[in-house]
N, C-alpha and C positions, 0 to 999 in steps of 0.2 A: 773584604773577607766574606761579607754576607753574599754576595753575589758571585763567585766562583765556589763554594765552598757547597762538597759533597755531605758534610757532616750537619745528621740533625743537629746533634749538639749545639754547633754555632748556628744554625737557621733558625731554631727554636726558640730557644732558651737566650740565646747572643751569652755564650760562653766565656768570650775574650775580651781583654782591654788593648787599648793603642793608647800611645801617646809619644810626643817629641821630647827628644833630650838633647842639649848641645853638645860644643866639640868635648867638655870636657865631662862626658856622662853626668850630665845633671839633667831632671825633668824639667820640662821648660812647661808643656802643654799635658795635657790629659781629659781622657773621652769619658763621657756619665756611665757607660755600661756597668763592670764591677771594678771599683778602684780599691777591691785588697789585692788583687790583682798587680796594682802597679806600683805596690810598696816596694818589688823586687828587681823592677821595670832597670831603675838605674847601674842594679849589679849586672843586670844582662848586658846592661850595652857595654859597662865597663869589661866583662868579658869577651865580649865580640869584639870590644876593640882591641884588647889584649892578644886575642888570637889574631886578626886582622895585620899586627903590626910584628908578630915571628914568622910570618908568613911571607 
């Protein structure tokens, strides 16, 4: 992200968090940047997976 990314915001400041979740939306892994960030990490994925699978 830092290196394609047009936005000060994430060049600056490093805005965003990343991390890995498995098959069944659980966090497995997570990055030092900001991790309130990734307290909601697990609902996203379970959402994309949700979508992912009416699709």
């Amino acid at each position: 992200m830092l290196r394609t990314s047009y936005s000060q915001i994430l060049n600056s400041s490093r805005d965003f968090s990343t991390g890995i979740c498995d098959a069944n939306c659980r966090l497995v892994a997570q990055a030092e940047h900001i991790p309130i960030h990734v307290g909601a990490l697990a609902f996203a994925a379970e959402s994309v997976d949700n979508i992912s699978k009416v699709r």
